[in-house]
LOTOR-930713 format. One record per residue: x, y, z of N, C-alpha, C, O in turn; residue in one letter. Coordinates in steps of 0.05 Angstrom, whole numbers, plus 5000, padded with zeros to 4 digits. Layout:
XYZXYZXYZXYZA/...
//
This chain:
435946435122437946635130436646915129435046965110X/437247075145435547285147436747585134439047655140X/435147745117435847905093435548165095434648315078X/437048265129437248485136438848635125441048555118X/438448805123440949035105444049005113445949075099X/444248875142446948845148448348535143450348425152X/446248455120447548105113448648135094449048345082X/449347925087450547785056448547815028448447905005X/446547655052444647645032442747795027441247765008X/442747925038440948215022442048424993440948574977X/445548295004445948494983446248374945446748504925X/445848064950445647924926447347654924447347484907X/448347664941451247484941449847204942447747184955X/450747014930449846754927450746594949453046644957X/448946384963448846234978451546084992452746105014X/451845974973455045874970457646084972459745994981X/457446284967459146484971458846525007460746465022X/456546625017456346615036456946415058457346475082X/456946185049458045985070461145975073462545975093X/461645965049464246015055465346335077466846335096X/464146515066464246805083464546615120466446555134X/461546595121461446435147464146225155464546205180X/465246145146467545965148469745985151471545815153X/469946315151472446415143471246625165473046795167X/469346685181468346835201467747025193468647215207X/466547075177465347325164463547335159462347205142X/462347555180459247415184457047685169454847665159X/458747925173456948265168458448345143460748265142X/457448485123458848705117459648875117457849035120X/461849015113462549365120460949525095460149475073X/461049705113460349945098461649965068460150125055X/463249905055464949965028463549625014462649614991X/463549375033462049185023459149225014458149134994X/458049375033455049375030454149565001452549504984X/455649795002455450014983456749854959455849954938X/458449654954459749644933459149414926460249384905X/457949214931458348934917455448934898455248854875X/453549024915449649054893451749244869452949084854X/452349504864453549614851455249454834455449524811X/456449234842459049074817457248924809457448904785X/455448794816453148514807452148644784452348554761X/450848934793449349104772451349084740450449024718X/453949154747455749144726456449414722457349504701X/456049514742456749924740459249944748460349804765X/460150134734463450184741462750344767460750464774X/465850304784464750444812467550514818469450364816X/467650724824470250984842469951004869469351234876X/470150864882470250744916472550854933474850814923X/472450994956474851114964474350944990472050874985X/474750875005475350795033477350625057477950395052X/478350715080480550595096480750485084479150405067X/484350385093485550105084485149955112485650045134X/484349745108483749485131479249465134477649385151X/479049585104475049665111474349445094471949445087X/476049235085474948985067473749095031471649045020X/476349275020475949354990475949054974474249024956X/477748854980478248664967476348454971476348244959X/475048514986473448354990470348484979468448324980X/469948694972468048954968467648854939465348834930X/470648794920469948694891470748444879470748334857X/471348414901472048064896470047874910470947654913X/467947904917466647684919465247834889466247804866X/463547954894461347944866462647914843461147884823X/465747894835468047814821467347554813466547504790X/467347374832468447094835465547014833465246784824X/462747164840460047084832459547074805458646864794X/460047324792458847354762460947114746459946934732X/464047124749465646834735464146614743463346484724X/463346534766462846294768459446284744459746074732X/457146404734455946354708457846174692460246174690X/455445994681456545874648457646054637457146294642X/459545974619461046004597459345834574458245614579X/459445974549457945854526461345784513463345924516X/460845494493463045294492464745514474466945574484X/464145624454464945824437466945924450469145834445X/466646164473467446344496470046174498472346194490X/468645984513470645794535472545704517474745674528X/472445654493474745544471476645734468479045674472X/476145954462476846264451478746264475481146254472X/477546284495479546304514482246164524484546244527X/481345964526483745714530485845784504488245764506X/484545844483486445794464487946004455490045974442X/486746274464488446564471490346634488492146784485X/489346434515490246484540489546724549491046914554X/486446714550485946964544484447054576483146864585X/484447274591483747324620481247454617480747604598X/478847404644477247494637476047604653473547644652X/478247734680478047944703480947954710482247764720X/482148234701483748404698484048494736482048564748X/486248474748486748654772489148744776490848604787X/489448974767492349184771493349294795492449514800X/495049204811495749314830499249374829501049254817X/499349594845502149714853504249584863506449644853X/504249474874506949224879505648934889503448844889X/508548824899507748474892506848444921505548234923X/507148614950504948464971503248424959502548204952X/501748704953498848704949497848534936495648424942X/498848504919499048284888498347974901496547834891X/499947874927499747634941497747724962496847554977X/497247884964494847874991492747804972491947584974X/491447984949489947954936488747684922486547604916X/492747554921490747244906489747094936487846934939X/491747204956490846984980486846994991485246814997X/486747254988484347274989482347054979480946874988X/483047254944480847054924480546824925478346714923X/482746704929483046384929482146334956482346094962X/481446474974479846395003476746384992475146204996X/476246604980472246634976472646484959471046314966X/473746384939472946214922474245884918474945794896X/474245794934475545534950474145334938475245134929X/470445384935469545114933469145164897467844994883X/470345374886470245474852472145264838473745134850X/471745254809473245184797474445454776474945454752X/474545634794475545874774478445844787479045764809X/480845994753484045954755484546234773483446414761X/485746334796486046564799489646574792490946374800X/490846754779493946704774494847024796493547214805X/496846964798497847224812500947314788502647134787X/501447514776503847544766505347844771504448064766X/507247784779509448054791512848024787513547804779X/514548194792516348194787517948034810517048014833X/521047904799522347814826521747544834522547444855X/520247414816519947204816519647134778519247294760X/519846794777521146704747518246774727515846724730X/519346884710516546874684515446724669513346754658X/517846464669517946114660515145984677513345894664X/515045984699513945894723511146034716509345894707X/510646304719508346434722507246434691505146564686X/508646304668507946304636506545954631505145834614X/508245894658505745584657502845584668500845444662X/503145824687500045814700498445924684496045914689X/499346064661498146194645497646084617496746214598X/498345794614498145654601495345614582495145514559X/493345724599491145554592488745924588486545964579X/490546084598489046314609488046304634488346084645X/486846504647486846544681482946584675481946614653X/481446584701480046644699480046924709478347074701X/482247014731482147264743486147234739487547034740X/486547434736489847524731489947764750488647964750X/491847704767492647964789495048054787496847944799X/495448334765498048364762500048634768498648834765X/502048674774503848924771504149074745505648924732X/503649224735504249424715506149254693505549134672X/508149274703511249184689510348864685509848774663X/510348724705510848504695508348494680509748404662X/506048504671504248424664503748414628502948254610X/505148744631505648794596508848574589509448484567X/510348544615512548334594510148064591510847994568X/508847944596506547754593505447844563504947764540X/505447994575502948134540504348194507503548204484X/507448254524509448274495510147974494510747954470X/510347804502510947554494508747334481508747114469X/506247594495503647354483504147094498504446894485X/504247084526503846874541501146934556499946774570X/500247204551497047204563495847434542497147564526X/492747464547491747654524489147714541487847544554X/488548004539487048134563484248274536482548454539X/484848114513483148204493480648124494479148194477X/479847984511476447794520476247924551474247834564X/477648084561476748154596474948294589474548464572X/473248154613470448334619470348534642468448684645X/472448554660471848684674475148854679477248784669X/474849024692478449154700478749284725477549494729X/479949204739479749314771483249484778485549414772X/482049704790485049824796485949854827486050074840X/486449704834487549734861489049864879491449814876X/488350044899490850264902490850444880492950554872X/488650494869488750654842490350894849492350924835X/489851094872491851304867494551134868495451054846X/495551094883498850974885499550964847500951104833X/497750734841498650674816499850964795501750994781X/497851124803498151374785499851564788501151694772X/499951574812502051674840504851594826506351774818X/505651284822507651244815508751224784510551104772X/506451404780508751364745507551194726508251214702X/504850914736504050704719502150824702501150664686X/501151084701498551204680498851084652497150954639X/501951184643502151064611502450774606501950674583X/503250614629502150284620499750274625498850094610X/498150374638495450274645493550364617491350264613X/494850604595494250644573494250514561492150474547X/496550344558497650174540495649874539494649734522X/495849894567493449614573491149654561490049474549X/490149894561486849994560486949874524485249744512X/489149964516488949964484488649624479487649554458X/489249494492489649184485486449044495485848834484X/484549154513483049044527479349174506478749364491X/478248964516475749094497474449424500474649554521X/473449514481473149774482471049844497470750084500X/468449594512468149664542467849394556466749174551X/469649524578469649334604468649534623468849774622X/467049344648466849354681468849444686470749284688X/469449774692471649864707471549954728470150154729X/472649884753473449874786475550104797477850114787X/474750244814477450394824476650384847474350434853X/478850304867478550214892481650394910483950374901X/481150514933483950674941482550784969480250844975X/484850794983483850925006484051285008483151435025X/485551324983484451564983484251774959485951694943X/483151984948483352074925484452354919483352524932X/486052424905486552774901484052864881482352714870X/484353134878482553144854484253064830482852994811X/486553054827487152994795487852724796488752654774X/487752514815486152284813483452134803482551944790X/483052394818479652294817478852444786476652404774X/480252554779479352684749480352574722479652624699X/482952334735483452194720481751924715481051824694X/481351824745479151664735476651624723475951414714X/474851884722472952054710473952044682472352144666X/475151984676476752044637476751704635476851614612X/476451524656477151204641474850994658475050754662X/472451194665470651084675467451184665466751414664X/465650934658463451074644460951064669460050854679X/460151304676457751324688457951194715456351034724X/460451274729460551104754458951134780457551334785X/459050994791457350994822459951104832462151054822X/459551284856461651414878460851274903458551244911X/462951184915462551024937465151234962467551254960X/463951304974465851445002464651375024462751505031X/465351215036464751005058464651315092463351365112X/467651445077467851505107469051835098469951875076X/468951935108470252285102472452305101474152235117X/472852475067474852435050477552495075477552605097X/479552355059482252475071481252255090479752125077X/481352145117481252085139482151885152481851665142X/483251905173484151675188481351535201479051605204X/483351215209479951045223480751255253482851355261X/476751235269477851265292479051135313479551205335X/479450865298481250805325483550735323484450515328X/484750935316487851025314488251245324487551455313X/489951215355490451365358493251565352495251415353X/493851815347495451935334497052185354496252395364X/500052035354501752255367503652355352504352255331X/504852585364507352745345508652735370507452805390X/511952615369513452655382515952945370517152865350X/516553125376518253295369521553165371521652985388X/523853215360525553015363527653135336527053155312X/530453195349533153265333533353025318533152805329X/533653075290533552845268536252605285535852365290X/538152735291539652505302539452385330541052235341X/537152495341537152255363533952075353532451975369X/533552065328530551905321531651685331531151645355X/532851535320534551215328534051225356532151075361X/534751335377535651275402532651265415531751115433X/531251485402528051485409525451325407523351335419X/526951145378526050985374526650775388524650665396X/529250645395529250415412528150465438527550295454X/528050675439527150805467523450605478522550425493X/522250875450519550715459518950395455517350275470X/520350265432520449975433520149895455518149795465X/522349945465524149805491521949855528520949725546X/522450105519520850185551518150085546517050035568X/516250045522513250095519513349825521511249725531X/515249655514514649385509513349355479510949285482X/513749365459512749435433513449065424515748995421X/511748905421512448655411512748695382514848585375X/511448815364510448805335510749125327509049275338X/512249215314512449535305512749505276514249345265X/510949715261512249795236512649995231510950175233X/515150045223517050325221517050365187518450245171X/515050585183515950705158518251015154518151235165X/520650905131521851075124521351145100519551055086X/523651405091522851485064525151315034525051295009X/526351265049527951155030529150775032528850615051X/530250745009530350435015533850365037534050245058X/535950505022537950555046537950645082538950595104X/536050815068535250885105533250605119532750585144X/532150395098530550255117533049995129533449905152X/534249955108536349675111538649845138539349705157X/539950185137541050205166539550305189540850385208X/536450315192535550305214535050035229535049995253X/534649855205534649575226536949395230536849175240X/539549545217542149455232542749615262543749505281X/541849905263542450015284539949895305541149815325X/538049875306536049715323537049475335536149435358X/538449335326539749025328540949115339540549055362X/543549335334545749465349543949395380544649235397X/541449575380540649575407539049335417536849325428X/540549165411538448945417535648765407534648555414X/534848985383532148875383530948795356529848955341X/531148615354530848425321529448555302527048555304X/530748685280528348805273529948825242532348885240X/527748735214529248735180527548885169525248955177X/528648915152528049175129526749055107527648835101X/524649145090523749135076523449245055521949435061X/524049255017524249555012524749384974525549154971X/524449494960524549504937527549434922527449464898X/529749374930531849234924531949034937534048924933X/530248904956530048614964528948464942527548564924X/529748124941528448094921525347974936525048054959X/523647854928521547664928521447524958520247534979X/523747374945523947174966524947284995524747195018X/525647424990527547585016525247725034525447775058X/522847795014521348005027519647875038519147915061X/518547715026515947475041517147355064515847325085X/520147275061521647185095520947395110519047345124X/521847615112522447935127518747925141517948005163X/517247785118514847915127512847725147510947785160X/514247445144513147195154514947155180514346995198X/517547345180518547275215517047505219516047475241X/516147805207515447975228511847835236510647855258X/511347765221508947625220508747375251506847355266X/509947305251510546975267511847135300511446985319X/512847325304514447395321517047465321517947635336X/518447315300521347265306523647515310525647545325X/521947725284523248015293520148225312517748185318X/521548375314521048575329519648895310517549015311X/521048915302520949135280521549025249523348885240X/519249125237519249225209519149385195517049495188X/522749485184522749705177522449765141523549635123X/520649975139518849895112519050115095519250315109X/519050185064519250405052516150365043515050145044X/514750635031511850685025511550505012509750345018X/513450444988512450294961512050014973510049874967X/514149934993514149624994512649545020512149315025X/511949705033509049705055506149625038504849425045X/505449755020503149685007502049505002503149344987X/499349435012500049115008499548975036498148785040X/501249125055501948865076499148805089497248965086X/498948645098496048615107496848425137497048175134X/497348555167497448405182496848415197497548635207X/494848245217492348235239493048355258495448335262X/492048485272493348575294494348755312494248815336X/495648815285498349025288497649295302496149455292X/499049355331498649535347499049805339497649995342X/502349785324503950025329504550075300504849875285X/504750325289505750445271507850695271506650905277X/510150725266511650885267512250955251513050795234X/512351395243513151475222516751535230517651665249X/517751445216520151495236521351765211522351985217X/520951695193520951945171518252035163516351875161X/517952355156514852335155514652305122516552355107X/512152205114511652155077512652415064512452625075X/513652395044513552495017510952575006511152804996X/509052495004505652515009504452625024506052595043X/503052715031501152675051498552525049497152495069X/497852445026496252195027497051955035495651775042X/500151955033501451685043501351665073501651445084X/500851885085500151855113497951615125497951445144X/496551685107493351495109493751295102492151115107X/496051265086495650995079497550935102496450785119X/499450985106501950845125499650825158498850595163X/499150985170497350935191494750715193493750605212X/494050685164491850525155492750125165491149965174X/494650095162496549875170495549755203495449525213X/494950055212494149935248491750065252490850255239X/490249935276486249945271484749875254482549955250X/486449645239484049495215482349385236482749345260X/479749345218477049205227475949275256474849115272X/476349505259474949615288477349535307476649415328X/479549555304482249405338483049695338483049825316X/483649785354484950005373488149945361489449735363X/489250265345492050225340493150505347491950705353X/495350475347496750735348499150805331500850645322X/498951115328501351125303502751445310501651665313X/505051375310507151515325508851665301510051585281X/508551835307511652095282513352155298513152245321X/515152105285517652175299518752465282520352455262X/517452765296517753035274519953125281520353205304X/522353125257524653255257523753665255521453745252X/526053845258524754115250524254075222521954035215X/525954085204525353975174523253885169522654005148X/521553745174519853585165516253705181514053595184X/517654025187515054125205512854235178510454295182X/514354245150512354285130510854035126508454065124X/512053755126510453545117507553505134505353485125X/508653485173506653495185504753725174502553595171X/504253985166503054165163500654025139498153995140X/502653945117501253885087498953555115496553545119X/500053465120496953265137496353385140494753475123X/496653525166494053735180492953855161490953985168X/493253875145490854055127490053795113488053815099X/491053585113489253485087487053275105485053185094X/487753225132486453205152485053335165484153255187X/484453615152484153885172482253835207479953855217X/485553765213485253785240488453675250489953515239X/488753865277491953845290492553615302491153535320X/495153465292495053185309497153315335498953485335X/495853135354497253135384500453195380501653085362X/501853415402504053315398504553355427503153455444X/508053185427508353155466511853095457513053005438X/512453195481515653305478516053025503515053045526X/517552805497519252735514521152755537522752945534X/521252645555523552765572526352655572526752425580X/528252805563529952655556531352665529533752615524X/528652775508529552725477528052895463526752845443X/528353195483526253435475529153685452531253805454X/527053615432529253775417530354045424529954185443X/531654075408533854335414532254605404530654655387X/533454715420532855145412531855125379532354915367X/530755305367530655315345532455435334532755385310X/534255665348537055735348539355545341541255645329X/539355235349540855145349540354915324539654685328X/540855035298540854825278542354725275541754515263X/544854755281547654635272547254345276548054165262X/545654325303545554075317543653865310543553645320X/542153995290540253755276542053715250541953485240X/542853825244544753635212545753515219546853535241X/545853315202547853015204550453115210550953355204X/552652925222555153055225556152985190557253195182X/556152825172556852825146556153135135557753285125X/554153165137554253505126554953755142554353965132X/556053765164556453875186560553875172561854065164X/561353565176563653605162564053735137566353815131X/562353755124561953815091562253995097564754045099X/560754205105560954495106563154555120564154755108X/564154505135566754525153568754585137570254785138X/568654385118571154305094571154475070573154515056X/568954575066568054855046569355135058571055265046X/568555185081569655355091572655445094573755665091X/573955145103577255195098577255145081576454925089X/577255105050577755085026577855445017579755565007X/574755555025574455805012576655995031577656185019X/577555955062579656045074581156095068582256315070X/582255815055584555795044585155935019587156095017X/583355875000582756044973583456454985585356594978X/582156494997581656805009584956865018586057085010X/586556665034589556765045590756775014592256955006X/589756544998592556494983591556824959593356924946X/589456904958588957194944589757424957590057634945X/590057374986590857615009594357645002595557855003X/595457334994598157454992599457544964601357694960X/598257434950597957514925598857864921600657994912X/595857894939595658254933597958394948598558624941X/599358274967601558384985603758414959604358634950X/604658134948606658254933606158464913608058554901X/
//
């Protein structure tokens, strides 16, 4: 096999690993593979920023599943079984990611006899406390559920050799810093630590610098950045005709497969009742679904059966699906790193995608906070048909619920003002 810089095997990966690669059609490495797997073999902690769809999981999960597969000395191997004790740690932000990740591992490592467990919320802890029975050789877990594992002592992260953070900003992003403390305190006082994300702030990146020793920096591609082949439009658009604009391009573009990110979980469950309204199959996805509900939502948008998948940031993460043409911001992020990630969804592995905003006036600060963190102006193009209103005319972008609200303030304080006007008469 030949041990050109763009193989497998040049970069250390064992024989057997590689066939399988081959088998599964994976024949090159990417750029985040090539830079990152000699680096995990070495045993160097590594702060890796690159696209989502550039093969991260695959960047630390094969040299993962290389160094576990070594002997175990009988000692070790006892200690463990009888702790239930894990001995590659992977923390990720919600439960897609959580299942893409085991689906992975358990692909490169098929012909292994290593345990990979996956544990998350929304599904039973009875169930996932048997797989854990014996200890995992790799544990892939959510924040929350992982420490209820750890307060029950159905698993023990006190023998891990290694600790990988997945989505590391998100994680931090959302609030998990003080469990991931809490973990650090339970796990040996040094492990192989991983940070893997498609993108970094500085007080990201300065937090990981505080829980990483002497790391390798891995930036595949220029910070902040979309892939190039995504292409990127701004449609301008009165917050209340988004809906209509949206079935619009579905409909006329012929859109077989769309994913529609919103900002909230209410707004995702009535955009894909009003979509249906118009004909076109399309479920929601979102963080009050449970488990089971979401893997359906995601295996008909997956298969065909809907049309649209309408998705909130948190419960997008994760998704991993081939293909996928179209991306729609139909609300723009709360973030603007979440930009990158939500666009990141379409143009995996070199395919041509496109990703569409739907910019209310409101939301002309959010576009701004991208463009700068992108520094550069994304396209925009006015519809015919569904070209917003005067900038004079705000009345007409508020919802009519607050449109009434204020209406109703007004005759209240009217009213208030006559009943003081007659007052002063007498």
């Amino acid at each position: 096999m030949s041990t050109s810089p763009s193989s497998f095997a040049s970069l250390g990966l064992d024989p057997a690993l590689i066939n399988i690669l081959q088998s599964l059609s994976i024949v090159e490495p990417t750029p985040i593979q090539a830079q990152g797997i000699p680096a995990i073999l070495a045993g160097q902690d590594v702060l890796a920023a690159a696209q989502t769809g550039t093969g991260k999981t695959a960047a630390y999960g094969l040299p993962l599943i290389q160094r576990l597969c070594e002997p175990l000395d009988l000692a070790t191997k006892t200690y463990l079984e009888q702790t239930r004790g894990v001995r590659a740690l992977i923390v990720v932000p919600t439960r897609e990611l959580a299942q893409q990740v085991l689906d992975n591992l358990q692909a490169y490592a098929q012909n292994t006899d290593l345990n990979i467990v996956a544990v998350y919320g929304g599904t039973s802890l009875s169930v996932q406390k048997n797989k854990l029975q014996h200890g995992a050789d790799v544990l892939i877990a959510t924040p929350g559920r992982l420490l209820d594992h750890l307060h029950t002592k159905a698993v023990s992260v006190k023998a891990a050799t290694t600790l990988v953070l997945d989505e590391a900003d998100r994680l931090l992003d959302m609030g998990f810093m003080p469990d991931i403390q809490r973990l650090l305190r339970q796990m040996p006082a040094r492990q192989q630590t991983l940070f893997f994300s498609a993108t970094f702030t500085q007080n990201i990146k300065a937090t990981a610098y505080r829980l990483l020793d002497n790391p390798t920096e891995i930036q595949v591609t220029p910070k902040n950045s979309a892939a190039e082949t995504v292409t990127q439009i701004v449609y301008p658009v009165d917050k209340k005709r988004k809906q209509a604009l949206l079935s619009f391009l579905i409909g006329s573009r012929n859109w077989q497969q769309v994913l529609v990110f919103v900002k909230t979980k209410q707004g995702s469950d009535h955009l894909a009742k009003e979509l249906k309204l118009d004909g076109i199959k399309a479920v929601s996805i979102n963080g009050d679904k449970s488990q089971g509900a979401r893997l359906r939502a995601l295996e008909e948008f997956k298969s065909g059966k809907v049309r649209a998948l309408i998705a909130t940031d948190v419960a997008a993460r994760g998704l991993d699906i081939a293909q996928l043409e179209q991306v729609v911001n139909y609300d723009m992020p709360f973030k603007a790193e979440d930009y990158i990630h939500r666009i990141g969804r379409t143009g995996r592995a070199g395919s041509a995608g496109l990703a569409v905003s739907l910019l209310s006036r409101d939301e002309e600060p959010a576009l701004e906070a991208i463009e700068r963190l992108l520094d550069t102006r994304l396209p925009q193009e006015w519809l015919a048909g569904f070209e917003p209103s005067p900038r004079g005319a705000q009345q007409d972008n508020e919802p009519t619920s607050r449109r009434n609200s204020r209406s109703a303030e007004k005759r209240k304080l009217k009213a208030k003002l006559n009943i003081h006007a007659g007052r002063g008469k007498r």
